[in-house]
N, C-alpha and C positions, 0 to 999 in steps of 0.2 A: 454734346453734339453741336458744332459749327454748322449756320449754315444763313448764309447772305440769302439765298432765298426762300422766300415764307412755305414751308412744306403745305402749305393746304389751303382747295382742296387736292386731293389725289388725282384727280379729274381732271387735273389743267396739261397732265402726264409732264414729259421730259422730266427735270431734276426732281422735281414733286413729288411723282410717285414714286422714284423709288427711294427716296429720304423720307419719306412717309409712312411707304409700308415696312421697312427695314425699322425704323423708329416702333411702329406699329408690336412688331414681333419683339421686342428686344424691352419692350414697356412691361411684360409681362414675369422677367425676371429680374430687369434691374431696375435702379433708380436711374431715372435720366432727366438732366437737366439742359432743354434745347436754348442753345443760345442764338436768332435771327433776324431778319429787319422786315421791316415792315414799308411795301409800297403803299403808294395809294387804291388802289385796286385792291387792295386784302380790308375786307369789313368785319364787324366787329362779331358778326355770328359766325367767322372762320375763325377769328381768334379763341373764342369759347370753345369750339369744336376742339378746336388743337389742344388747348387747355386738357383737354378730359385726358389724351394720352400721357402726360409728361408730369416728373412731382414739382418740377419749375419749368417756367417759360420764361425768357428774359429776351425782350424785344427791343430793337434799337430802328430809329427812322431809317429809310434807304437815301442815301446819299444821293445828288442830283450831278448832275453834267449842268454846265452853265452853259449859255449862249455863246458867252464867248471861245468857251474850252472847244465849241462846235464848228467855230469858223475855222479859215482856211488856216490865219499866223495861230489860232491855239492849236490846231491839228499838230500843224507842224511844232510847236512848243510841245506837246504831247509825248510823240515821236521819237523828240531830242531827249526826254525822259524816260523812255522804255530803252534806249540805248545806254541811258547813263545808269539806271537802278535796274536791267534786266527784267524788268516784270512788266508783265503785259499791260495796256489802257483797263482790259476789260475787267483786270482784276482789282486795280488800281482806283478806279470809278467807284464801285462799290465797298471800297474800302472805310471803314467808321474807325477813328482816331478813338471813341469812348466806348465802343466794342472791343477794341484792343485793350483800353484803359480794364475793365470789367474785368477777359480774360486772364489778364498778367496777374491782378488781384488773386483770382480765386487760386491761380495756379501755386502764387506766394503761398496762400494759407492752406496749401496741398487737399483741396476740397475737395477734387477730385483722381480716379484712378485710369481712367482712359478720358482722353479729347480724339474726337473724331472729326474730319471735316469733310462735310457731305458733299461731294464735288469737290474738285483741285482748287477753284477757287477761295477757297477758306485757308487756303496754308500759307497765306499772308499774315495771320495771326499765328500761329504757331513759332515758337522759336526753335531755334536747333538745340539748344540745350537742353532743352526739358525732358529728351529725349533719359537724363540719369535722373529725371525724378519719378516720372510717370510715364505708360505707355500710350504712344503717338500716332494715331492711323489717319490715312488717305484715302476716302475712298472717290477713286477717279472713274467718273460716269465716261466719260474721255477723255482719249488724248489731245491735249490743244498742238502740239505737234502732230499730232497723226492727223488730225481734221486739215488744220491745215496741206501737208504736205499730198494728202488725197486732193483738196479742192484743184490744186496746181496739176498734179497728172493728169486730172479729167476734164482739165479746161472751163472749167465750174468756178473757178475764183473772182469775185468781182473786181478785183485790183489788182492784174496778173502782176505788175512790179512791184508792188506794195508788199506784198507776199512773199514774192520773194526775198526781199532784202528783210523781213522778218522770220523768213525761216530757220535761219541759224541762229537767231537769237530764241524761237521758239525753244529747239531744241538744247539750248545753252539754260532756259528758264527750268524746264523741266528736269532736265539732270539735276539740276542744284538742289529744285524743292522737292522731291523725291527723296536724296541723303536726309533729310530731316526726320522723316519718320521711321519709327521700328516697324511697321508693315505697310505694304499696302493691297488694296482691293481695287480689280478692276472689272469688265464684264463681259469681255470674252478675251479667248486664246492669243487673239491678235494683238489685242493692246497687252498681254501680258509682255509677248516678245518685244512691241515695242520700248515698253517701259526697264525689260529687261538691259537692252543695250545700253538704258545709260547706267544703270546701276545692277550690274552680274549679281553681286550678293545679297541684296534686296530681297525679304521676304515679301512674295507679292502674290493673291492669292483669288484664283479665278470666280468672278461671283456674280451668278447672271441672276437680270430682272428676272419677274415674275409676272403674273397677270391674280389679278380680285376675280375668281367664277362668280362672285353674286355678282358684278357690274359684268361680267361677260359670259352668261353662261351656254350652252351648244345650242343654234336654232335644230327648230323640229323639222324642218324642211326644206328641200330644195328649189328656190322661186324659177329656177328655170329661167330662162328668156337672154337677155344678152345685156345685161347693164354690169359695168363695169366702175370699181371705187377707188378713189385714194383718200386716207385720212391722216389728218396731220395739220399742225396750228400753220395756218397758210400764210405768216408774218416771216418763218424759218426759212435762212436763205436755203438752206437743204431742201424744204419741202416745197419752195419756189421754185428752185432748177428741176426739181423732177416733176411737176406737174407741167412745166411750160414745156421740157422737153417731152416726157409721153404727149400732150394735148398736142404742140404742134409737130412732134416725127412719128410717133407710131396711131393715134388715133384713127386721123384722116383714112388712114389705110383701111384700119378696123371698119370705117364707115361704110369704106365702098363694096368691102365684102358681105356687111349688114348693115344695110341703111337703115336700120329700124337701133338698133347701138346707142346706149348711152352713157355719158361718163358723166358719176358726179363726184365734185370736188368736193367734200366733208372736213368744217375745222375752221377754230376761229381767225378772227382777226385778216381776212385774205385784202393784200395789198392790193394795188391797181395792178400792178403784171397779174396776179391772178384775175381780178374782178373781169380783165377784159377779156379772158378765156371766154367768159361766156357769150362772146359773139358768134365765136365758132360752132356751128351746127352740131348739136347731142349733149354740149356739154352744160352742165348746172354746176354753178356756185352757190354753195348751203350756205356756208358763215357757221355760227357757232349752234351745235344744236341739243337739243336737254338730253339725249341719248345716245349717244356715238353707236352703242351694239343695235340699236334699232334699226339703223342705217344698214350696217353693216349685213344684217339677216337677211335683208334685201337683195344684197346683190347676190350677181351671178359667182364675180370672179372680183376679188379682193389686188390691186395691184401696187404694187411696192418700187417701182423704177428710181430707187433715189443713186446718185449718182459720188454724194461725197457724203463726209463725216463718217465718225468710226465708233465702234459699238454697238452693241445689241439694238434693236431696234423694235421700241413697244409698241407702234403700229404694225409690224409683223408679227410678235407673238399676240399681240391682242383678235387680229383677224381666225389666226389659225384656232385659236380658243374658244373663236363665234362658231366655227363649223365651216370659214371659209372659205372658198380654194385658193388658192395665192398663189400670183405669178411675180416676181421677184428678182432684183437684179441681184448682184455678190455682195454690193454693200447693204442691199434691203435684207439680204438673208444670211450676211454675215455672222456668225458663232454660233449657225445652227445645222445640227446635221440631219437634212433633208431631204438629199438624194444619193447616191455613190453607189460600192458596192456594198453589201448588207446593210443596205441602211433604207427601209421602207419608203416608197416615197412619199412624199409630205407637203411638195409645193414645187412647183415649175419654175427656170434658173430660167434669166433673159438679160442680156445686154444691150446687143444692138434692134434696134426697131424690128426688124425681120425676125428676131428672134420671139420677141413679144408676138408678135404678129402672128406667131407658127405656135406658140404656146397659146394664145387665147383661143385663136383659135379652135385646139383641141378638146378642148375646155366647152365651150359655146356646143360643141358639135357631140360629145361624150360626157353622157349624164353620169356612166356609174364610173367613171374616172375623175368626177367632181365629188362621186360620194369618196373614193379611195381617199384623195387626197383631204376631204373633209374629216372621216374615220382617223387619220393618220395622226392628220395635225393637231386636233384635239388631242390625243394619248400621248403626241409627244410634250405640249402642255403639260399635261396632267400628271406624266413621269417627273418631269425635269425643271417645271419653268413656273412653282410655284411659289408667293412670298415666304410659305412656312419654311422652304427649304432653305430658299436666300436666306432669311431671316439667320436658320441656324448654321448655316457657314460664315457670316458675319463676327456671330455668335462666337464663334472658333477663334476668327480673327481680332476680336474686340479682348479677348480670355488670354490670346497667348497660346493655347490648348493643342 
């Protein structure tokens, strides 16, 4: 298993936990040897921890950006190289010359029978060839074209030109490194079809996170009141746009109709655009906290307003597994089915302000419509969205099977 970031702990979510728990489940049949880097930030009681999963761990430093690669002519020198080699900075950065060196060895001495790369990012090591010695998977947490090409529809992009004249090279990237592998795995229906159109005959094979019930298991009760949450590492330009847009278009609103309303922000690392949220009246900034479900049993109503990126989203399945109600935009409740015809409902759909606004509402105002959707969303966890099960569809696709 490839994977440029340090899988643990599982706690830090995004790429982590599900390279983690997927590792986790798959430790118990085979042999696996994780191949990753090591920030600064990973200490040496996470390296032990990870240890106990794996029969080898093979650790390589995390590569740095220089000062100068950060100014304006390295940007631009940058730039001139994602044009010319196709492959994006961010893969590019993270890229180790003696991680490469390591891999191509062991592949030489046919050591292994499956390489996986935990995220798209890893398939910079992989070559296309290897493809007739051993089998080759992808497992894509997202699409870097699909993210992008959402941030631009919803006006969420921080460099609307920038973006754009990378787009087609996005998609130019990802078509290419896709042929590489005999399968791949993605996490919902949507990136499947995305990923389908560059490559029709691509085995590609739907495989949604999961949630840990001991780190989340159902509260006992409903706190009632009107406190409203979003959780999510508050550094993520995703988790920036959607907390600035609910705090400054739909909040205010919520206030006037319950001046007693409150919003807290949950999650580490929060930049200054978040930090200064909290001048605005109800709202609290946590930063990082020992418990994320502790918070969460708390609220009233769990809210999800994120506006781009693409893929499952383990800040919505992790709420609905506390027991709690979720109000949700399309991308927060993307590859889950929630509401429709036969289909229980499970959490509240919102886009524009007004809609939030009519959705919390309901919520605030209807207890046992907090239990419904509490009852709901737990079972649909519990059916569909656990690691045992990811685990063994991975399983499937690691086997060939």
């Amino acid at each position: 298993m490839l994977s440029s970031t340090f899988p643990y702990p599982p706690t830090r979510g995004g790429t982590q936990v599900r390279t983690f728990n997927l590792l986790k489940y798959l430790s118990g049949s085979h042999a696996i040897t994780l191949v990753t880097q090591r920030s600064e930030e990973v200490i040496d009681a996470e390296v032990e921890e990870l240890q106990k999963w794996v029969d080898e761990l093979v650790i390589f430093p995390q590569p740095q950006v220089s000062e100068g690669e950060k100014s304006l002519l390295g940007k631009m020198q940058r730039f001139t190289t994602f044009l010319q080699q196709g492959t994006p900075l961010s893969v590019l950065d993270r890229y180790s010359t003696e991680m490469q060196e390591w891999i191509d060895e062991a592949v030489k001495l046919s050591t292994f029978e499956v390489i996986t790369c935990e995220h798209s990012a890893n398939e910079i090591y992989v070559r296309p060839e290897w493809q007739q010695q051993l089998r080759t998977v992808v497992n894509i947490h997202s699409s870097v074209y699909g993210t992008r090409r959402v941030q631009l529809e919803t006006g969420a992009s921080e460099n609307q030109l920038k973006d754009q004249l990378n787009l087609p090279l996005l998609a130019r990237y990802e078509e290419r490194y896709c042929s590489k592998f005999a399968a791949i795995a993605v996490t919902t229906p949507e990136d499947r079809r995305q990923i389908a159109t560059f490559n029709p005959e691509a085995e590609i094979a739907v495989i949604p996170n999961g949630v840990d019930f001991a780190l989340f298991p159902k509260r006992l009760s409903d706190p009632g009141g009107h406190h409203l949450m979003y959780i999510g590492a508050m550094d993520n330009q995703l988790n920036i746009d959607a907390v600035r847009f609910f705090s400054l278009e739909v909040f205010p609103e919520i206030l006037r109709r319950y001046p007693e309303a409150t919003l807290e922000l949950v999650g580490k690392k929060p930049v200054p655009e978040v930090l200064e949220l909290e001048e605005c009246p109800g709202i609290t900034v946590t930063g990082q906290v020992p418990s994320m479900v502790d918070y969460l049993h708390k609220a009233t109503v769990c809210v999800v307003p994120v506006r781009t990126g693409v893929g499952i989203k383990n800040k919505t399945l992790e709420a609905l597994a506390a027991g709690v109600p979720v109000v949700g935009s399309d991308r927060g409740l993307e590859g889950l089915a929630v509401d429709g015809a036969d289909v229980p409902l499970r959490a509240l759909r919102a886009n524009e302000p007004t809609e939030y606004v009519y959705a919390i509402s309901r919520l605030f105002e209807d207890r046992q419509l907090r239990k419904q959707l509490s009852e709901n969303g737990r079972s649909l966890i519990e059916a569909k969205y656990t690691w045992e099960r990811a685990g063994k569809l991975y399983e499937q696709v690691l086997t060939g099977r």
